[in-house]
C-alpha positions in Angstrom: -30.7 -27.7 29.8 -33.9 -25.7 28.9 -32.2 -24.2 26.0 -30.3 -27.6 24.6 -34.1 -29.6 25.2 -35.6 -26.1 22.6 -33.4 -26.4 20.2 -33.1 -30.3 20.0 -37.0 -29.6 19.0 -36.4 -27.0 17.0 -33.9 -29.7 15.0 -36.8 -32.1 15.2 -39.4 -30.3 13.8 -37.0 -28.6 11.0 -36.0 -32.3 10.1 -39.9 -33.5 10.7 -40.5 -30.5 7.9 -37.7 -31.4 5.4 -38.8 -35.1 5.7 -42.4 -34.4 4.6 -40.8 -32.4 2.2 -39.3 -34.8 0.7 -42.0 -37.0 0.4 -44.2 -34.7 -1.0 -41.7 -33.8 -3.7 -41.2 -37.6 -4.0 -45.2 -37.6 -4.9 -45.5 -35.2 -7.4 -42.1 -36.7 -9.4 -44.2 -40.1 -9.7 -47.0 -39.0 -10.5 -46.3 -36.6 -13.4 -45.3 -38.7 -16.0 -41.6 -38.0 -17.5 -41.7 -36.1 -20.9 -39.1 -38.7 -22.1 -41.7 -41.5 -21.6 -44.0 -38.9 -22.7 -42.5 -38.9 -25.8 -41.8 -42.5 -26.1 -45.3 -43.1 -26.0 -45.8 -40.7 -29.2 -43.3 -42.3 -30.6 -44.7 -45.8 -30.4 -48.2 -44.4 -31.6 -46.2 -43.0 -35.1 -44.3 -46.2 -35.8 -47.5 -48.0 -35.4 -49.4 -45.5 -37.7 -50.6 -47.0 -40.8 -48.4 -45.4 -43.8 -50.1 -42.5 -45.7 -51.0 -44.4 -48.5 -53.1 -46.6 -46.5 -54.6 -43.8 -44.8 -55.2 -41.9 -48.1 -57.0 -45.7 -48.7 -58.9 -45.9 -45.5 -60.3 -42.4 -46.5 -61.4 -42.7 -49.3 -63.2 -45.8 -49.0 -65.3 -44.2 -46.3 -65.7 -41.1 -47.9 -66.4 -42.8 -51.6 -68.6 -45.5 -50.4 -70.9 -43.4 -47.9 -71.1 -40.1 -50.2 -70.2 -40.8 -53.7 -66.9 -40.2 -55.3 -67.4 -37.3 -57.3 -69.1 -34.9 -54.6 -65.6 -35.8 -52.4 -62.8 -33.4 -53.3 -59.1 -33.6 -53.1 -59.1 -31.6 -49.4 -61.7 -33.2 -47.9 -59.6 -36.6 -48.3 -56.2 -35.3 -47.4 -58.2 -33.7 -43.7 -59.5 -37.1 -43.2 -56.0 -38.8 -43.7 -54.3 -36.0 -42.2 -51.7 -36.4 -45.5 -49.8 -33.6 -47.3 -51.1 -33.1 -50.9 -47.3 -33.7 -51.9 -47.7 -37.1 -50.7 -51.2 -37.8 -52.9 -49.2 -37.0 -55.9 -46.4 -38.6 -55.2 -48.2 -42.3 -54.3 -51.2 -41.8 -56.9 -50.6 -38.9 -59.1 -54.2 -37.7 -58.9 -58.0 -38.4 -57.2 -59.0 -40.4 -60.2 -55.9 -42.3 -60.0 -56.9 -42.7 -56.1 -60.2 -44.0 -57.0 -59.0 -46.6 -59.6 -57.2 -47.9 -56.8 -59.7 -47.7 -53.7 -61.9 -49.9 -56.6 -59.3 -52.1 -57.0 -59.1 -52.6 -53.3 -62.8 -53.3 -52.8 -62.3 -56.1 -55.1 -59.7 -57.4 -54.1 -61.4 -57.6 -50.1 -64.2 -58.7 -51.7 -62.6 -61.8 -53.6 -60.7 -62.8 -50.2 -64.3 -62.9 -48.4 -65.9 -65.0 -50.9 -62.9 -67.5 -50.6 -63.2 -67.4 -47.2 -66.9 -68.4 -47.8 -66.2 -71.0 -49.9 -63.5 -72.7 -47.6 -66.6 -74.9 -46.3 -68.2 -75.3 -49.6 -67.2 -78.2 -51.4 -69.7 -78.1 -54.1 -70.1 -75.7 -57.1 -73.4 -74.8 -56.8 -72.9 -73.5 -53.2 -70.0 -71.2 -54.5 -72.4 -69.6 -56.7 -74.7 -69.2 -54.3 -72.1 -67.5 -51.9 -72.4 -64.7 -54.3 -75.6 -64.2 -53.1 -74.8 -65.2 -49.8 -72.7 -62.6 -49.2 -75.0 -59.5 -51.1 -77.6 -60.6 -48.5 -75.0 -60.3 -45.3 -73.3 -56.9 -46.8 -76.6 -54.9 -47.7 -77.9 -54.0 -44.1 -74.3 -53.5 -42.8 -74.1 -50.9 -45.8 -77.1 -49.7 -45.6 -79.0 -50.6 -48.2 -75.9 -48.4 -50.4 -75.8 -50.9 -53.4 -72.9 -52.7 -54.9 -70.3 -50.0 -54.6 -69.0 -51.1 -58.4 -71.9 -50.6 -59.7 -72.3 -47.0 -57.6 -68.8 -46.1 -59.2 -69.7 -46.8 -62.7 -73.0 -45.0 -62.9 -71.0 -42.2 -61.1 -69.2 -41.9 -64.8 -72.0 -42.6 -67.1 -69.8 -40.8 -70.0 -66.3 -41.3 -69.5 -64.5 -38.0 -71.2 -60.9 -38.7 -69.8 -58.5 -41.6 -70.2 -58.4 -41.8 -66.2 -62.9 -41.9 -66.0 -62.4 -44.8 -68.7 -59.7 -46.5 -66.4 -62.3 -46.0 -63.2 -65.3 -47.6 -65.4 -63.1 -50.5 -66.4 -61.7 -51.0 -62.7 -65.6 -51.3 -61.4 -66.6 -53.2 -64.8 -64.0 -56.2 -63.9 -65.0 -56.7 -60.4 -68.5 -57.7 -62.5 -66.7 -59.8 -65.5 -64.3 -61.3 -62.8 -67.6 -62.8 -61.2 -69.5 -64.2 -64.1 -66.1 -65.4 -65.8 -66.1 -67.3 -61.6 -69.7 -68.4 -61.9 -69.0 -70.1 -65.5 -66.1 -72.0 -64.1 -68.4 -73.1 -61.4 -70.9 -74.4 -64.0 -68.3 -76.1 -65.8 -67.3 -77.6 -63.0 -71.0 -79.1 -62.1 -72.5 -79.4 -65.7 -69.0 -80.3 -67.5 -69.5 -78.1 -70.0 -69.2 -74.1 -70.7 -72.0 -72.1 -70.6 -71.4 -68.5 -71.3 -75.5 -68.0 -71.5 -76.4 -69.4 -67.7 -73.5 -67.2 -66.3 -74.9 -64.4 -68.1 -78.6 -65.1 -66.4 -77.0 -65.9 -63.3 -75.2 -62.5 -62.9 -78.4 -60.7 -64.1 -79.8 -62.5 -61.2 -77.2 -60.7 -58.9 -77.5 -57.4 -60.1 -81.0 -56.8 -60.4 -81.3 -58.6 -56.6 -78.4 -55.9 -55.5 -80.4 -53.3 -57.1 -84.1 -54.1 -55.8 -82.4 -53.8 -52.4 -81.1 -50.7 -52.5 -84.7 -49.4 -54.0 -86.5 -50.9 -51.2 -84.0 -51.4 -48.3 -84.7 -55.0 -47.6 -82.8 -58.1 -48.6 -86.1 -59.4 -50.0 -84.6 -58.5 -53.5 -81.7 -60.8 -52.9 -83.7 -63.8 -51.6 -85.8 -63.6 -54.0 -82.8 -63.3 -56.8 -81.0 -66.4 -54.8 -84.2 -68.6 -55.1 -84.3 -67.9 -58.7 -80.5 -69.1 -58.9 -80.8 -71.8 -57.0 -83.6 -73.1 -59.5 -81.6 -72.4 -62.4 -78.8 -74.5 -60.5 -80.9 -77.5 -59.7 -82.8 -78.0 -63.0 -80.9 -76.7 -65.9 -80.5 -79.8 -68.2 -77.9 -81.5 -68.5 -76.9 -80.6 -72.6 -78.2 -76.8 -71.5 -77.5 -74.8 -74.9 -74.2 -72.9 -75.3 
């Protein structure tokens, strides 16, 4: 009897053992995660990826617009959008090709702003002053950088290739698209063209843009809005054209 009761606890404690076992291997298998959803999560990160051409985008808009475009080489951006070289050329062809198109891109984000602007600005007048508006909002997010266009364009003060003259012109119709704007807007709230008040009122934007960058405040740009909205509210109504 002695030795059936010792080895009926010898069963229990071998069984007590491979029970705790059990649950400690049990433990471990839950908590370390499986390498197949290991590698589903990966796999969910890369289809969610933006595309290399956006990245090479994304780049190069923070590189070009907080160091300058010309003092950013090839390498630098390719690191930063952790893209092959292969792939650079194959979607642009080359940097300058690269920056025509981040230009284009910063005007085209910078058109869909304005209209968002606008959306509660019935009145022509108001439009043109979003112009302003919006210099004033973007300076001290930027950093006092400038208008980026205008940054580009100075950048290539003597266009020698066919590809500088392309990045001049990209930077230079971000600027004509605005004043060809503005004159509709007058148009629309003296019904007539006047070629001559768009031109003042652009002035107006630039020199504001540029007095902000010199002194880092947005007292530049008031002061330039102030002058537009004068110009606004008392040119006559036969202004010369």
């Amino acid at each position: 009897m002695a030795n059936f009761a010792s080895t009926t606890q010898g069963g229990d404690a071998i069984a007590a053992d491979d029970a705790s076992s059990s649950r400690k291997h049990a433990a471990r298998t839950s908590a370390k995660p499986s390498s197949r959803s290991s590698s589903g999560a990966g796999s969910t990160r890369r289809r969610n990826r933006p595309g290399p051409r956006q990245r090479l985008l994304e780049s190069a808009t923070r590189l070009f617009t907080t160091e300058g475009i010309r003092v950013i080489g090839i390498d630098r951006i390719l690191r930063d959008a952790d893209v092959a070289k292969a792939s650079l050329y194959s979607l642009f062809g080359s940097k300058d090709n690269l920056v025509v198109a981040y230009i284009e891109e910063l005007d085209q984000d910078w058109r869909r702003r304005w209209e968002e602007m606008c959306a509660d600005r019935p009145k022509p007048e108001d439009r043109i002053l979003a112009f302003f508006d919006m210099a004033i909002a973007d300076e001290p997010k930027e950093n006092f950088r400038g208008s980026h266009f205008q940054n580009a364009a100075s950048e290539y003060p003597r266009p020698e290739t066919d590809s500088e003259h392309r990045i001049r012109q990209a930077a230079l119709a971000h600027r004509s698209w605005c004043r060809d704007t503005m004159a509709d807007l007058l148009t629309e709230k003296f019904g007539y063209a006047s070629r001559t008040l768009a031109d003042q009122l652009i002035v107006f934007l630039d020199g504001g843009i540029a007095g902000s960058k010199m002194s880092r405040t947005v007292s530049p740009l008031e002061t330039s809005r102030e002058l537009a909205k004068q110009l606004l509210y008392t040119a006559p109504m036969m202004y010369t054209i």
